[in-house]
C-alpha positions, -999 to +999 in steps of 0.1 A: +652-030-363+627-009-379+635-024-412+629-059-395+599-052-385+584-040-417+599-071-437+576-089-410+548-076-414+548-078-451+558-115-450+523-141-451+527-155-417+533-119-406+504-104-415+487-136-402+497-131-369+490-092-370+457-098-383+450-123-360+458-097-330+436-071-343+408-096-344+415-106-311+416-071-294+383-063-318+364-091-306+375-086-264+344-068-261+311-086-256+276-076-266+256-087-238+215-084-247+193-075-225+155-086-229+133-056-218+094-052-215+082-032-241+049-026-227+056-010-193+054+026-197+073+051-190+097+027-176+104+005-209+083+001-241+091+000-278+095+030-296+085+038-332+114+025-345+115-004-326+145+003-301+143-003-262+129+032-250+120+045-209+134+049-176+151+017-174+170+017-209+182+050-200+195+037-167+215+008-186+226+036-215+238+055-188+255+020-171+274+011-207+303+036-204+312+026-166+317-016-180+348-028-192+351-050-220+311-052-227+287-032-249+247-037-242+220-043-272+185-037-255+161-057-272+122-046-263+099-079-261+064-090-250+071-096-213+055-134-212+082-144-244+109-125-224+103-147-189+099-178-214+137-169-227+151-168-198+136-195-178+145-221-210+183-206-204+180-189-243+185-153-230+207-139-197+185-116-186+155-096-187+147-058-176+128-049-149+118-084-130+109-078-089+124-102-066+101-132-067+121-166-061+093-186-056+073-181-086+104-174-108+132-196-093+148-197-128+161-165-118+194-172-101+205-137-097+194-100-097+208-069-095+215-045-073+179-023-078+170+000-104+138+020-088+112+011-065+080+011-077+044+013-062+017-006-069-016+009-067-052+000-075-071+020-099-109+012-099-139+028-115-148+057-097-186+042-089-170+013-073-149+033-054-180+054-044-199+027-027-177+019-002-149+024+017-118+005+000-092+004+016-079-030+030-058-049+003-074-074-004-107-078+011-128-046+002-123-056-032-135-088-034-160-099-057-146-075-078-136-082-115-096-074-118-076-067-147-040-082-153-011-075-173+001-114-189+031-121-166+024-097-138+029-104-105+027-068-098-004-073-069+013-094-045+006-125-028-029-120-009-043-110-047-034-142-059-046-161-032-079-143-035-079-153-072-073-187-062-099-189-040-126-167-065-126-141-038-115-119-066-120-125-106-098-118-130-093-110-170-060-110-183-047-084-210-016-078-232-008-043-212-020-015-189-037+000-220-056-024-231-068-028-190-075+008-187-098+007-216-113-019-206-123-002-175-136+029-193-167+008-209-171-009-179-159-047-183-136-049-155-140-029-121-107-023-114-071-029-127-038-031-102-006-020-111+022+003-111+014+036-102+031+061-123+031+039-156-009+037-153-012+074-145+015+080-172-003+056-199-041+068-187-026+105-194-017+093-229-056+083-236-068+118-221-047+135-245-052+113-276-090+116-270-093+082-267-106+089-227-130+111-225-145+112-186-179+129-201-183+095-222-164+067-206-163+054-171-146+079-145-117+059-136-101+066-101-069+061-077-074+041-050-049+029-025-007+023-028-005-018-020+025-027-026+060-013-030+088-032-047+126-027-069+127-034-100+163-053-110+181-065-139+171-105-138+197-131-149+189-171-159+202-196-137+191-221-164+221-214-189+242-245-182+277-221-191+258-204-219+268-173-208+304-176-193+309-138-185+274-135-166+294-128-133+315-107-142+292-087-162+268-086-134+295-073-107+304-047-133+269-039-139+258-039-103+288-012-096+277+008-122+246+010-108+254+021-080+275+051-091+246+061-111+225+062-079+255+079-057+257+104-084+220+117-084+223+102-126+191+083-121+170+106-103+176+128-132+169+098-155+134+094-135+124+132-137+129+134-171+100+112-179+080+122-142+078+162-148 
């Protein structure tokens, strides 16, 4: 028998069909990429050597072992070309979309959530000063807002204050570019995710680049929206991406385990302390 088998596999069609097999069993696992903001720290940015770096990567690292029969590549991108991928079907998914069917309905699917996040407003501390500012969004109109392109991180009554030019509103490439824009005065106040602002405006104090003796004394104000960020998937792929359910049941499990096991809060402090 053994000698059978070794005339086999020495014979042309018998190598054929053995190297066919192994090419078959190499290729059962699917890379499945994963768009992912890389301007959103600490949760996801590009690091210096261009990989997909932050609290949600290290959520989907830490997802990769538990799938079977798929390996992720996390590509960082500009948020506005990642949406534009995914709502023209190009790419399954993008990293860390909130639930927002209206103004996305290209998005067919999320997943089970990764974090909730807190939005907050951060305002010049002299605008803060004059006047109580509390009430989202009236005590700030007639203010001038900054925006991160694609954010829709204020919530509905901002936008419909926008709309009506209750509120104005400057758009900028990403929470440092906002914050800075603050310090020399040009916009009045900037809303966003909490700990990414305080994480980012931290990153200015140390690099020298925010001095409070120099630049515009920039303050908290209040928490006005809380949302979960989720794994997003295109509904616009016409059977681009055949696995996507199965992938997204796998990866939604995962997930979960992660949270069950404490994983992710360890993934968050990491970053937070």
């Amino acid at each position: 028998m053994l000698d059978y088998l070794r005339r086999w596999l020495t014979s042309p069609w018998g190598l054929a069909a053995f190297l066919g097999a192994a090419c078959f069993t190499a290729s059962a696992e699917t890379l499945v990429t994963l768009l992912v903001d890389e301007n959103y720290p600490p949760y996801a940015y590009r690091a210096a050597d261009g990989s997909a770096a932050g609290i949600y990567p290290d959520i989907l690292r830490a997802a990769e072992p538990r799938l079977r029969g798929y390996r992720l590549k996390l590509q960082p991108l500009l948020w506005r070309r990642a949406l534009a991928e995914v709502e023209a079907g190009e790419a399954l998914a993008l990293v860390p979309p909130y639930v927002r069917p209206h103004e996305r309905p290209f998005i067919d699917r999320y997943s089970v959530p990764l974090l909730e996040e807190q939005v907050a407003v951060f305002c010049r501390q002299s605008v803060l000063a004059e006047r109580p500012r509390q009430r989202w969004p009236d005590d700030f109109y007639g203010l001038r807002f900054g925006i991160n392109f694609g954010s829709l991180a204020p919530g509905a009554a901002y936008w419909q204050a926008v709309e009506r030019k209750q509120i104005l509103m400057e758009e900028a490439p990403g929470t440092r570019s906002n914050l800075q824009k603050m310090m020399r005065g040009r916009i009045d106040c900037f809303a966003f995710d909490r700990i990414s602002t305080l994480g980012v405006l931290a990153d200015l104090r140390r690099s020298g680049r925010y001095d409070e003796k120099r630049d515009e004394r920039i303050a908290e104000g209040p928490v006005v929206n809380r949302d979960t960020a989720h794994v997003g998937y295109t509904g616009r792929d016409r059977g681009r991406f055949p696995f996507k359910e199965d992938f997204a049941a796998q990866l939604d499990k995962a997930l979960e385990a992660l949270r069950d096991s404490g994983e992710i809060e360890k993934i968050v402090r990491h970053y937070t302390d």
